[in-house]
C-alpha positions in Angstrom: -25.7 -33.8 -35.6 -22.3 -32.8 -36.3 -23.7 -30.3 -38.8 -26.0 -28.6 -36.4 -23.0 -28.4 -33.6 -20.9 -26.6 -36.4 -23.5 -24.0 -37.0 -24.3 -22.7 -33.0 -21.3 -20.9 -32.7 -21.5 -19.0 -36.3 -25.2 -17.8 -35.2 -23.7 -16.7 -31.6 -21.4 -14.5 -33.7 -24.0 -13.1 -35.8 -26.5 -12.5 -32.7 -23.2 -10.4 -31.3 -22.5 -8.7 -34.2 -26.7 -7.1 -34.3 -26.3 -5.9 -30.5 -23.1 -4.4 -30.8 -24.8 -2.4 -33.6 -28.2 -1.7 -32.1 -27.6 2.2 -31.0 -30.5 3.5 -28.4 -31.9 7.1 -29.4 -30.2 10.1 -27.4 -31.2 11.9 -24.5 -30.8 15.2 -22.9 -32.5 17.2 -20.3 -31.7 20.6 -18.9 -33.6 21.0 -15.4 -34.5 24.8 -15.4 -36.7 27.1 -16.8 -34.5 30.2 -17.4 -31.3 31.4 -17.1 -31.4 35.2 -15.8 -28.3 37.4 -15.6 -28.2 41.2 -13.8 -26.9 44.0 -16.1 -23.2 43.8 -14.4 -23.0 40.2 -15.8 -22.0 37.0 -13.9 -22.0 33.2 -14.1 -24.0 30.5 -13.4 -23.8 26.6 -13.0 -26.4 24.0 -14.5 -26.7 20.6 -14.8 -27.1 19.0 -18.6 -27.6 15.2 -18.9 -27.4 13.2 -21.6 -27.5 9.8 -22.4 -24.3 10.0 -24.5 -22.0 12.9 -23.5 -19.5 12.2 -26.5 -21.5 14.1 -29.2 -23.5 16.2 -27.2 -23.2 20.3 -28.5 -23.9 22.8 -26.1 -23.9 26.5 -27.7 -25.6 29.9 -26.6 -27.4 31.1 -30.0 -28.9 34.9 -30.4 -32.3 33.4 -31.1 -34.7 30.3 -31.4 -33.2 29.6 -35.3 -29.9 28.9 -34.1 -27.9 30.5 -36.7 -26.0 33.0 -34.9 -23.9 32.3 -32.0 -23.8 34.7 -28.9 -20.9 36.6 -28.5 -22.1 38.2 -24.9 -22.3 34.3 -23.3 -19.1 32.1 -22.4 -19.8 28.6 -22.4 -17.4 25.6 -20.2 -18.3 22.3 -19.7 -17.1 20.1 -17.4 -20.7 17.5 -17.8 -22.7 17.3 -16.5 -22.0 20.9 -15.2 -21.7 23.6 -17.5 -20.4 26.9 -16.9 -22.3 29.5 -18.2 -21.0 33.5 -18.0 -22.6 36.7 -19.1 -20.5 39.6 -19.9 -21.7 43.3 -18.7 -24.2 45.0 -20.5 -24.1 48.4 -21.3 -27.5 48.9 -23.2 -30.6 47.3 -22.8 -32.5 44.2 -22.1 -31.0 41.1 -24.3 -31.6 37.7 -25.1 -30.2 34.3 -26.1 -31.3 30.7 -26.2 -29.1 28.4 -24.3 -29.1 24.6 -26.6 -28.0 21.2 -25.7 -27.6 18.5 -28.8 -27.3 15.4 -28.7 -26.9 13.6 -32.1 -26.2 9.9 -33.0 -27.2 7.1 -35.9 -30.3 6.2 -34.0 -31.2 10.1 -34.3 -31.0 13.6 -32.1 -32.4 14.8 -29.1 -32.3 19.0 -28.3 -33.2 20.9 -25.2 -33.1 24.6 -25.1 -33.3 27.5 -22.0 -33.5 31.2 -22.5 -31.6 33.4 -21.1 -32.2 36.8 -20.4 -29.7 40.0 -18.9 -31.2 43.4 -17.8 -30.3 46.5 -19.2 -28.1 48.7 -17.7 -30.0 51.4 -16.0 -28.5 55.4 -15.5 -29.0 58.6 -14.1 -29.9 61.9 -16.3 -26.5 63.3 -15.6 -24.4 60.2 -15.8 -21.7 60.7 -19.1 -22.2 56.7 -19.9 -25.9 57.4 -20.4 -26.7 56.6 -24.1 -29.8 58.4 -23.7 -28.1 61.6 -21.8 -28.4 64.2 -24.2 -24.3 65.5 -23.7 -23.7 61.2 -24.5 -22.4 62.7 -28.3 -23.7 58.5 -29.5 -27.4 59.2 -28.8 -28.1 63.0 -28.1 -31.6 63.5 -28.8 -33.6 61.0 -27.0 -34.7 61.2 -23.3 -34.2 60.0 -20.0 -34.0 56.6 -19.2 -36.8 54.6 -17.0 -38.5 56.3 -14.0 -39.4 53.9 -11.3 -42.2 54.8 -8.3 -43.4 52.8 -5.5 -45.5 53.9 -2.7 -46.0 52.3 0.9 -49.7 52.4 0.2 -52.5 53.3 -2.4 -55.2 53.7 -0.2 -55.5 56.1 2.6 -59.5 56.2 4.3 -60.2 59.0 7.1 -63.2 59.4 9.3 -65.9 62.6 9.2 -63.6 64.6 11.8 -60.3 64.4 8.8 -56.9 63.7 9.8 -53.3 63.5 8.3 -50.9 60.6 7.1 -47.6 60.2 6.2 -46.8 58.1 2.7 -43.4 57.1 1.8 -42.4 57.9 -1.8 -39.1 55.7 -3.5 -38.0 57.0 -6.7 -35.2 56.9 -8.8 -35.7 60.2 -10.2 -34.4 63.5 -8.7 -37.7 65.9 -9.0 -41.0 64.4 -7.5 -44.5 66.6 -7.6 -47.4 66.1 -6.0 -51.0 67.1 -7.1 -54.8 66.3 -5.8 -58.2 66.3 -7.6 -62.1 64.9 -6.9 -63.3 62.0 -7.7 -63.8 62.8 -11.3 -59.8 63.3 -11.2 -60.4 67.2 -12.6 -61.8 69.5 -10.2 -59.0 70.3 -8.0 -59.7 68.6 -4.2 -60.0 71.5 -2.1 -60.7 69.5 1.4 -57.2 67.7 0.9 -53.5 69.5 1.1 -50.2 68.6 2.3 -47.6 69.4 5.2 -44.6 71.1 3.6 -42.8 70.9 7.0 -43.9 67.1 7.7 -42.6 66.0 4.0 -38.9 65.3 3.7 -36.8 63.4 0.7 -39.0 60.0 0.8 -42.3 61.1 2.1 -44.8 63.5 1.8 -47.8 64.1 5.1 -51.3 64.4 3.5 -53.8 66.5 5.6 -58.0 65.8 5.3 -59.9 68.8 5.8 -63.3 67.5 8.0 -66.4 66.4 6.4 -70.3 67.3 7.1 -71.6 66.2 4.1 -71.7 62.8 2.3 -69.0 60.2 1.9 -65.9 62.0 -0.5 -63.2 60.2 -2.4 -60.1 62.2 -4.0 -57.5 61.0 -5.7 -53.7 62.3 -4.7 -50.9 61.6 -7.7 -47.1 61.8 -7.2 -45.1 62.5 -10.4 -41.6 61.8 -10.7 -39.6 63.3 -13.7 -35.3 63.2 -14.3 -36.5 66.7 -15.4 -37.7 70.0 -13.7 -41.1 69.9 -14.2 -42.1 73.9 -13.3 -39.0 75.0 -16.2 -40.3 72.4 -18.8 -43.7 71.2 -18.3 -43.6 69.2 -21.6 -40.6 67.1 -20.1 -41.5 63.1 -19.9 -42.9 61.9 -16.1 -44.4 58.9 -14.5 -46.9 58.9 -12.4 -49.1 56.6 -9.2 -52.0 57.8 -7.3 -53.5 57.3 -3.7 -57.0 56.8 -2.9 -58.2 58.8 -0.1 -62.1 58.3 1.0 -63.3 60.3 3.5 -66.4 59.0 6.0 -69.7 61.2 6.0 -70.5 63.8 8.6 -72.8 63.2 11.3 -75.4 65.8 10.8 -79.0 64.7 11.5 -82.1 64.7 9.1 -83.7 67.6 10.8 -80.5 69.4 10.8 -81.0 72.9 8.4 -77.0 72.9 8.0 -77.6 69.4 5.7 -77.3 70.5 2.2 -79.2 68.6 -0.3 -76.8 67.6 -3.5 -79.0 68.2 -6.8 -78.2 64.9 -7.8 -79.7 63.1 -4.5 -82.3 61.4 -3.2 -84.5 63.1 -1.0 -85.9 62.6 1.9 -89.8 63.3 2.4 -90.8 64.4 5.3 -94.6 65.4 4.7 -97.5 64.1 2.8 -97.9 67.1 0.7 -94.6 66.8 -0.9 -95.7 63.2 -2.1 -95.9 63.8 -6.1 -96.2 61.5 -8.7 -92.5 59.8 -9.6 -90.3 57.2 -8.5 -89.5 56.9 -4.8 -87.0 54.4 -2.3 -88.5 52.7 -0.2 -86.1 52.2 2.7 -85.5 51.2 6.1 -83.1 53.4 7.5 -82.5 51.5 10.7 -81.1 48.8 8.6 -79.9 50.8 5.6 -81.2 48.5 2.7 -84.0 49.6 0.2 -86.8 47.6 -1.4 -85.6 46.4 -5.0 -88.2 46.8 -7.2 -86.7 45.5 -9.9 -87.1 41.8 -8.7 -89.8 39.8 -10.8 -93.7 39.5 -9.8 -92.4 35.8 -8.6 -89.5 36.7 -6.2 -90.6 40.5 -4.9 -92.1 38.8 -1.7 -89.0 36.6 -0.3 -86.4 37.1 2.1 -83.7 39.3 1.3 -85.6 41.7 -0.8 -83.5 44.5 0.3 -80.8 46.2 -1.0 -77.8 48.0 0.7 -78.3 51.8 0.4 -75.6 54.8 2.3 -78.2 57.0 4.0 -76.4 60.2 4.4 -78.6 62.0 7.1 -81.9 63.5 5.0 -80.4 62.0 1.1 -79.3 59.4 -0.7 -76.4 60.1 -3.3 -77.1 58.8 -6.6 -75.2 56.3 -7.8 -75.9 54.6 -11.1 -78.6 51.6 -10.7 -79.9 53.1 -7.9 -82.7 54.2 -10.3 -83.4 50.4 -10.3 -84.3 49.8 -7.1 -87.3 52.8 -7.4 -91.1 51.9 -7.5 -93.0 54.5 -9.3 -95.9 56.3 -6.9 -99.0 57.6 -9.0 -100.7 60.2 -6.6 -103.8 59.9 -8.4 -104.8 56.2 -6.8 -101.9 55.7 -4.5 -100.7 53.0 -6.6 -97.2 51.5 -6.3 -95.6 49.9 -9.6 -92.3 47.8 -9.8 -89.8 48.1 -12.4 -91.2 45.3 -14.7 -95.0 46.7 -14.7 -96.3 45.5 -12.0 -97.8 46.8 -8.7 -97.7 45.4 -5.3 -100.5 45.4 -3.1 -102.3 43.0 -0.2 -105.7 42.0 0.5 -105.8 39.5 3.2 -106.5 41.6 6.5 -105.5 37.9 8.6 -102.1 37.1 7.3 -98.9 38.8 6.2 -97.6 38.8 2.4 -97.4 40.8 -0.6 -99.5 40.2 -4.1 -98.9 41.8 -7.5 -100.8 42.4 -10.1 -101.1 43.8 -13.8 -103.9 46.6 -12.7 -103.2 49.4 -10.6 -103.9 48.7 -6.6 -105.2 51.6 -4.6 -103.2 52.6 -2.0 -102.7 55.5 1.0 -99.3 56.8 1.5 -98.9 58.9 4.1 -95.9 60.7 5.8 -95.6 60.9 9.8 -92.7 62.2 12.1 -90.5 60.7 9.4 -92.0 58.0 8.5 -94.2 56.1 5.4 -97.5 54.6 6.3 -98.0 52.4 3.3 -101.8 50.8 3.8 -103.8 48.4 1.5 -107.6 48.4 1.6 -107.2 45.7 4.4 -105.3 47.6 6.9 -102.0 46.2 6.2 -98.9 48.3 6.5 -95.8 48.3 4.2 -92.8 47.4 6.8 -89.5 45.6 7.3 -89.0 42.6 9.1 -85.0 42.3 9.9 -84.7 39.0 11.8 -82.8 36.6 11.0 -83.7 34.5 7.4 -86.7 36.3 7.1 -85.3 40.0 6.2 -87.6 41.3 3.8 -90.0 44.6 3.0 -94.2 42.9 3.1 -97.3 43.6 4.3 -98.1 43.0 7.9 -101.5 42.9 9.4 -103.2 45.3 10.9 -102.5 44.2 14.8 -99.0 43.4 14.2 -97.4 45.6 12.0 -96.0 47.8 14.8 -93.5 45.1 15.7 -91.6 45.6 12.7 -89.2 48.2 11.2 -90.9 51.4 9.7 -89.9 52.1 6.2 -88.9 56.1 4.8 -89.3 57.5 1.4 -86.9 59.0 -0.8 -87.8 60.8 -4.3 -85.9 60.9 -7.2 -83.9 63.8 -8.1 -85.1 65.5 -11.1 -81.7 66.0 -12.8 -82.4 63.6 -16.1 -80.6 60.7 -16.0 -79.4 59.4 -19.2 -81.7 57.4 -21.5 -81.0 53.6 -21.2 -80.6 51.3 -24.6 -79.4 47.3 -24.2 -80.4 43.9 -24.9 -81.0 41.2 -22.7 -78.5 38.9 -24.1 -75.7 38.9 -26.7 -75.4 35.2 -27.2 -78.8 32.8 -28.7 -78.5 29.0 -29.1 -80.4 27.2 -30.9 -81.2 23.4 -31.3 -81.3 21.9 -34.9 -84.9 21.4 -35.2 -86.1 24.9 -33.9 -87.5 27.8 -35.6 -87.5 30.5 -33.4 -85.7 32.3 -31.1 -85.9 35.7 -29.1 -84.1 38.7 -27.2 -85.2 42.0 -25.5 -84.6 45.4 -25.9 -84.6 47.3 -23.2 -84.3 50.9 -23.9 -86.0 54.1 -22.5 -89.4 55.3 -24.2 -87.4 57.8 -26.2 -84.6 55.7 -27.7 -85.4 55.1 -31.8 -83.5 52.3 -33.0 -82.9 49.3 -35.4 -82.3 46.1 -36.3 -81.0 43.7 -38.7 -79.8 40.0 -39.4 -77.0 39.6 -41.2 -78.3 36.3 -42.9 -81.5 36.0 -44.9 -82.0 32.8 -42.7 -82.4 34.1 -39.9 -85.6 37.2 -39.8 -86.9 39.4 -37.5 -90.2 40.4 -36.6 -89.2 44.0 -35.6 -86.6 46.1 -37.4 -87.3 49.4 -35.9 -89.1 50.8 -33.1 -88.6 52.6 -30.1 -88.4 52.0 -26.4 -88.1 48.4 -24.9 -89.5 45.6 -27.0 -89.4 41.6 -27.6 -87.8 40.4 -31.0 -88.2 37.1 -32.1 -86.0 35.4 -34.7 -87.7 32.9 -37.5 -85.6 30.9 -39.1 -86.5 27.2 -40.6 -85.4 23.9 -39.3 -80.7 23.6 -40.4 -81.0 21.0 -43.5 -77.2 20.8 -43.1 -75.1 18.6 -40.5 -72.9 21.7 -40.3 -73.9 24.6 -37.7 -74.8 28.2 -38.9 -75.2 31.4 -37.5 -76.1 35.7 -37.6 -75.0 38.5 -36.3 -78.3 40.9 -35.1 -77.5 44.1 -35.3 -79.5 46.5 -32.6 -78.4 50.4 -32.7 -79.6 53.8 -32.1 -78.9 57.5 -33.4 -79.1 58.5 -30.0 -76.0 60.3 -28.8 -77.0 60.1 -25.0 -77.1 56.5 -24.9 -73.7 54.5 -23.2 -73.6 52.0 -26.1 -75.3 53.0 -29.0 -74.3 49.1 -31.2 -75.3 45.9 -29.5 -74.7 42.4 -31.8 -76.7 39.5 -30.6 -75.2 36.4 -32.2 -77.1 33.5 -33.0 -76.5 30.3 -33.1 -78.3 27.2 -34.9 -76.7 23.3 -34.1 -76.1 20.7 -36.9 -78.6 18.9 -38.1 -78.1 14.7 -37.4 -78.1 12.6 -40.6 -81.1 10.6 -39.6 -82.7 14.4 -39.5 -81.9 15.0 -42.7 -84.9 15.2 -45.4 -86.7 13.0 -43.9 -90.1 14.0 -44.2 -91.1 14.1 -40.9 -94.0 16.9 -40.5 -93.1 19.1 -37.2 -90.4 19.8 -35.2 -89.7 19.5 -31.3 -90.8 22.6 -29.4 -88.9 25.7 -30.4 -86.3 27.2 -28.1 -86.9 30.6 -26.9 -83.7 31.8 -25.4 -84.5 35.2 -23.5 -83.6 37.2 -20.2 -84.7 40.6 -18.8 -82.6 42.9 -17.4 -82.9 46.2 -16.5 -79.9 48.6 -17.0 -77.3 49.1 -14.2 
């Protein structure tokens, strides 16, 4: 017993000893994101923490590898706040990396803040300039960075024209101004500018009026340390204004409405109806039927899309070719964009049918409008209330209740020939052996294809016009996932993209799936979409 009471106080001393020596690991946090300085330099305070403040090193290095200290930053600490003070910069934009360490037995703890001071910024003429070409320490580059803003970028105006003021703030002396249509080349000639309304900041912008279709211009303002008219190869920046302009109000009927080329025109009698590919529209609510909807959604609500009517035309846009059904005058017939033609036999009910063979019908033109009538005395209108807006065929004893419907033709300026594919990216499961993609592309495209891997065939690899490819490939033996590239191009220089790559994807096989001997596979995955191009 006495033994035992002689030893408690030598393992009380030892137990000490192994706290005293048990160091926790460091800690040190410094709560902000950045540090940011102006050019003119300054100071800032921020808190460091630490659990240890004895050995904790706080230095502002020139980069992230910590081997050269900052000369341009002053450092005092007085934890936890620390001092920090940027010294005037005369050049440009610099950086440094602000670093706490914290080091002990138990091991180190580091956190790090960059900091970052603007460059100092000058006028052309200003003898501290280092890019001012009379500074004798940098005499051959140019001015320094040219600023704009503008108090707005969009400027709209009704048929009748108009003017508004923009405000201009730049930091360079010489400004310029300078207008062009929308295809930012031909010079605008229904815009101009007040040289009595303009002063130093702002310039008035005058709108000639309009009486032909909606108009969009674009006006720039350039700014230059430099006189642009006595060196036009001097360095500038630039912004631009959107101006759109409302259509004019001329009617239909109207023989000052001039007829752009590129529009769509308006029939107004029967014997102008030729074979080609029409709108079919309902002006009074300014939407068009879409023929390029499928067989299985072409006869449900909100079958219309938004057209601008301007008067007796259409302007093109591109896709609006999408929206066209072609009209054969032979038989009357009216065929959608994907083959089909719409028709309606039931003289009882309303609806609309489609079918793969051409449906006789009569199109005729009166006071304006299209009388579009099956063999059943149906007629081709639009019915705008509410969750039922859609173009159908309406029976005989009530089609006058709803809207009538216009036609507009096609212009003939040729549009460019269309080449895509209906998807870029296939997927395939493990077990399946085929896959497929369209090409849509216009009757006169030639192109080809090719797989990058033997693995993966095709069963076209040239042709022309639109056409369904289908990829062969055998069941992946591997766990691991493979792939191709299909390559689809043309020689055609009027196309927009002449390269399309459809990539293909196969998944990893399982390991049960793996030579087993199993005769078949699950159905095979045919990944495809048709699109038409916009």
């Amino acid at each position: 017993m006495k033994l035992r009471l002689l030893l408690l106080p030598a393992i009380a001393l030892m137990f000490a000893s192994c706290v005293m020596n048990l160091e926790l690991k460091p800690e040190v946090a410094i709560p902000v994101s950045d540090i940011v300085f102006f050019a003119e330099g300054g100071e800032t305070v921020v808190d460091v923490s630490a659990r240890n403040e004895k050995d904790l090193e706080i230095i502002a290095w020139t980069d992230s590898t910590f081997t050269e200290q900052c000369s341009w930053i002053i450092i005092q600490r007085n934890l936890p706040k620390v001092r920090i003070t940027a010294l005037p910069n005369e050049g440009e934009e610099r950086s440094a990396v602000l670093r706490a360490l914290a080091t002990s037995e138990a091991g180190s703890a580091m956190a790090c803040v960059p900091i970052v001071q603007a460059g100092k910024t000058y006028g052309p003429d200003n003898p501290d300039n280092p890019d001012n070409p009379d500074n004798p320490d940098n005499p051959d580059t140019p001015g320094g960075e040219i600023t704009i803003e503008l108090s707005t970028y969009e400027l709209e105006f009704p048929a009748e024209g108009g003017a508004a003021k923009v405000s201009c703030t730049t930091n360079a002396p010489n400004w310029y101004v300078d207008w062009t249509e929308e295809d930012m080349e031909t010079e605008a000639a229904w815009i101009d500018f007040d040289e009595e309304g303009c002063d130093e900041n702002s310039i008035l912008i005058l709108v000639a009026s309009n009486t032909g279709a909606e108009r969009i211009a674009y006006f720039f303002i350039l700014a230059s340390w430099e006189d642009l008219d006595d060196n036009p190869d001097a360095d500038y920046e630039w912004d631009v204004i959107e101006i759109r302009q409302a259509a004019g109000g001329q009617g239909p009927d109207d023989p000052g409405t001039e007829i752009p080329e590129d529009a769509w025109a308006k029939v107004t009698r029967s014997a102008d109806l030729t074979s080609g590919y029409y709108l079919i529209v309902c002006e009074s609510e300014s939407v068009a039927f879409d023929a390029s909807l499928s067989s299985g959604t072409i006869d449900s609500s909100s079958n219309g899309r938004d057209v601008t009517i301007n008067g007796n035309y259409i302007q093109h846009v591109t896709g609006l070719e999408k929206y066209a059904f072609w009209y054969d005058s032979a038989d009357g017939s009216l065929r959608a964009q994907d083959g089909y033609y719409i028709n309606w036999t039931s003289s009882s009910k309303n609806g609309l049918s489609t079918s793969d063979t051409a449906a006789s019908l009569t199109v005729t033109i009166s006071g304006g409008n299209a009388d579009i009538k099956t063999s059943s005395n149906s007629y081709l209108r639009y019915n705008s209330d509410s969750g039922q807006k859609r173009f159908r065929f309406f029976k005989s004893t009530s089609y006058t209740a709803q809207k009538a419907v216009q036609l507009y033709k096609m212009p003939e300026v040729s549009a460019a020939p269309s080449f895509s594919v209906s998807t870029t990216v296939l997927t395939a499961g493990p077990k399946a052996t085929e896959a497929g993609f369209r090409i849509e592309a216009s009757d006169e495209v030639e192109w080809t294809a090719s797989s990058s891997s033997s693995d993966f065939t095709l069963s076209k690899t040239a042709g022309a016009g639109p056409a369904d490819i289908k990829i062969s490939f055998e069941a992946n033996p591997s766990t691991e996932s493979r792939s191709a590239r299909i390559t689809v191009s043309t020689a055609n220089e009027s196309v927009e993209t002449a390269s399309w790559t459809v990539t293909i994807t196969q998944g990893p096989a399982s390991e049960g799936d793996i030579d087993d001997g199993t005769p078949g596979y699950d159905d095979h995955l045919i990944a495809r979409r048709k699109f038409k191009r916009v």
